[in-house]
N, C-alpha and C positions, 0 to 999 in steps of 0.2 A: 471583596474578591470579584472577579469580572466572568460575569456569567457566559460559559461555553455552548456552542450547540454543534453537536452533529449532523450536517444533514447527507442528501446525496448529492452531489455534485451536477451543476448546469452547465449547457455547451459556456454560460458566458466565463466560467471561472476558471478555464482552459489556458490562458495566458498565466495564470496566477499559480494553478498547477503547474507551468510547464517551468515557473520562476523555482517552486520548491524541488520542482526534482532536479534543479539544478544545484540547489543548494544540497540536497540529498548527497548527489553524486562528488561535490565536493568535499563534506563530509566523510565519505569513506574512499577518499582518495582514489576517484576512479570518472573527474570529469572528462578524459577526453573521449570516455563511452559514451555519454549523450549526443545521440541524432537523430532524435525524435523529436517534432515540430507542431506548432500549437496548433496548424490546422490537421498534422495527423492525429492528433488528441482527438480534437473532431472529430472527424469522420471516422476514427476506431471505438470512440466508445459512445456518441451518440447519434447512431443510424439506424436502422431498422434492425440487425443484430451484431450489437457490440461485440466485440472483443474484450472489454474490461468494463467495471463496475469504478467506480468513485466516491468515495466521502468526503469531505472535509469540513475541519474544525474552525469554527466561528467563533471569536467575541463577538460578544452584544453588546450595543455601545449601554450605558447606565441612561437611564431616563434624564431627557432635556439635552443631551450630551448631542455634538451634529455631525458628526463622523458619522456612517452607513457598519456594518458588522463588516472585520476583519478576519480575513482567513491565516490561519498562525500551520496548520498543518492539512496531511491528507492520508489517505488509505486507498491506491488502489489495488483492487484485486480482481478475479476472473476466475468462471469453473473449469475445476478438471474431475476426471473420471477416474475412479481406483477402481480394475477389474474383481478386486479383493472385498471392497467396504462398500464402492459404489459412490455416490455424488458425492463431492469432494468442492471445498472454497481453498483459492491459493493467494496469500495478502502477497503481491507483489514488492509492494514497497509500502512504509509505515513512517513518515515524516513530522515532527513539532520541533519550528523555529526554535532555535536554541534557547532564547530569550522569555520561553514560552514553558519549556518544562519544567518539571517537579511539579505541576497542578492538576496530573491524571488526565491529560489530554489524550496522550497515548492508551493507556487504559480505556479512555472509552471509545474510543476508535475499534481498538480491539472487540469490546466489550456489542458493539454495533456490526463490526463485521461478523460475530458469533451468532448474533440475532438472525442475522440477514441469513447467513446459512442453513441454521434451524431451518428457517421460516421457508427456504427451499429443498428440505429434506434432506442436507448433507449430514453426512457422518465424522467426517472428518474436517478441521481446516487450518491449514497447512501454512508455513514461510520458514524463509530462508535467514540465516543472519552472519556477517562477516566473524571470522574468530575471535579479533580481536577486539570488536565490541560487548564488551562485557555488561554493560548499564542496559543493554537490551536483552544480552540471555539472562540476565537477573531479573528481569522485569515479565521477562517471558515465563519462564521458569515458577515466578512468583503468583503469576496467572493461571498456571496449572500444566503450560504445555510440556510435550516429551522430547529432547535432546535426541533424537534421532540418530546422531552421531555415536552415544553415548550409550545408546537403548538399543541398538538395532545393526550399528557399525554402516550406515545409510553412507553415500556418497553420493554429491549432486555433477552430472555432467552435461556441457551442453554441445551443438554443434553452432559454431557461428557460418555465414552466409557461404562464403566460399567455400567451404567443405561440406556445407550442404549442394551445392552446385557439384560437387565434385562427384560428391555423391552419386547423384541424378543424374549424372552423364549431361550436364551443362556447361 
């Protein structure tokens, strides 16, 4: 089996990320949202202070082998503040090429973003997931986290651009 590694993502692997959230968004039937671009990747999550955090998941090529380590998936995510619990991690998006799962890649992604959290005093850390991806609320679920929906009667909403202009008398 082909050994994985975690790490945190570098400005160079922006292009490679911005390949998976494409794939991401296809996946959940919702490509013609992406209009985020590799140099906004850039400049939002490696500046002086990011807007998001990054992981992503590596093979390692096998000894002798001349291929350079392949990125198969990614995690990003960013903090938010709970008035209630206090520092708070929110996985935006949780990505493993299809060709890729069933080898706990997701899991340790997970498993890393937990870490990271900790390791900045969060209490909570948080994501979202379409209804009818089931192989992730089983996976989530399986990992320990709470169904919000289910636990709490939680509902997510957002405001997109124009209605926030509207908003703001713009």
């Amino acid at each position: 089996m082909a050994s994985i590694r975690i790490r945190g993502a570098k400005e160079e692997d922006c292009g490679e990320i911005l390949k998976l959230i494409r794939e991401l968004a296809e996946y959940e039937k919702l490509s013609d949202q992406v209009k985020i671009s590799e140099e906004a990747l850039r400049a939002d999550g490696f500046g002086e202070n990011p807007f998001y955090h990054c992981l992503v998941a590596e093979i390692l090529p096998a000894p002798g082998e001349l291929q350079g380590p392949c990125i198969v998936g990614y995690g990003l995510y960013y903090f938010i503040y709970s008035t209630w619990k206090g520092r708070n991690v929110y996985l935006e998006d949780i990505y493993v090429m299809p060709e890729h799962r069933g080898q706990g890649i997701g899991s340790k992604i997970i498993k890393k973003v937990a870490e990271v959290a900790l390791d900045k005093g969060c209490s909570q850390f948080r994501l979202a997931v379409l209804d009818w991806n089931q192989k992730a609320i089983d996976l989530y679920k399986a990992l320990g986290a709470q169904d919000l929906t289910e636990a709490e009667g939680w509902h997510s909403f957002r405001f997109e651009e124009e209605v926030m202009k509207k908003l703001a008398g713009r």
